[in-house]
C-alpha positions as CSV (number, residue, x, y, z in Angstrom):
1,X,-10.8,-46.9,0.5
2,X,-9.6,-44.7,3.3
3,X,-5.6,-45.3,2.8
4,X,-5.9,-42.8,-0.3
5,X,-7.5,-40.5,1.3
6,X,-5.3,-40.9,4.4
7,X,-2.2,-40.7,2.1
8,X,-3.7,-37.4,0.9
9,X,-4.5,-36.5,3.8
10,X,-0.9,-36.6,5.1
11,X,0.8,-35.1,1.8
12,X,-1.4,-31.9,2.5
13,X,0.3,-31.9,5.6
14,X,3.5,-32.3,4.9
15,X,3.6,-29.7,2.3
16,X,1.7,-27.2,4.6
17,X,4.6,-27.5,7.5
18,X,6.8,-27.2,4.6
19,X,5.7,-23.7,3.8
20,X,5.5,-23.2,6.9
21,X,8.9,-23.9,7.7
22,X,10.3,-22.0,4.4
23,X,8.5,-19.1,5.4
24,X,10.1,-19.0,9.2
25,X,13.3,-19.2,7.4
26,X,12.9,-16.9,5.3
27,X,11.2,-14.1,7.9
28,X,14.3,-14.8,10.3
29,X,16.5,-14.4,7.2
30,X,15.2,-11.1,6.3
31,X,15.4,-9.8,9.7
32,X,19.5,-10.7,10.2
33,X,19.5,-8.2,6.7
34,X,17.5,-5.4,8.4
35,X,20.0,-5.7,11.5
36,X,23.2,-5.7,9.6
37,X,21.6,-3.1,7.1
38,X,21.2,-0.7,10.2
39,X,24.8,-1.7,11.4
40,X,26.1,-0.5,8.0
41,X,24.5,2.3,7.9
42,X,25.4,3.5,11.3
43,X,28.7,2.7,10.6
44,X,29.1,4.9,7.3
45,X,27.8,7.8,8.6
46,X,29.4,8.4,12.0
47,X,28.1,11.6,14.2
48,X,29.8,14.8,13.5
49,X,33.1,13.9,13.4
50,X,34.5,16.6,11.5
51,X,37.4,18.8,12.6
52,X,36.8,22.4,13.3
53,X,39.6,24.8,13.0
């Protein structure tokens, strides 16, 4: 009677590192956007660059 509830047991598991893992992937994903969203935008507006004369 206790391989069923070992088999559970282990399939609770499983799935609960599986979200886990899903949801560090997705965290770390998110942040390379932020960085390269702040690159862009540093990129399209450059500092006072205009020409005075």
């Amino acid at each position: 009677m206790t391989m069923p509830i070992l088999a559970t047991a282990f399939m609770i598991a499983a799935a609960a590192m599986l979200a886990m893992r899903t949801a560090v992937v997705a965290a770390s994903r998110e942040s390379i956007v932020k960085k390269s969203m702040v690159k862009v935008r540093s990129q399209r507006h450059p500092a006072n660059t205009k020409i005075q004369g």
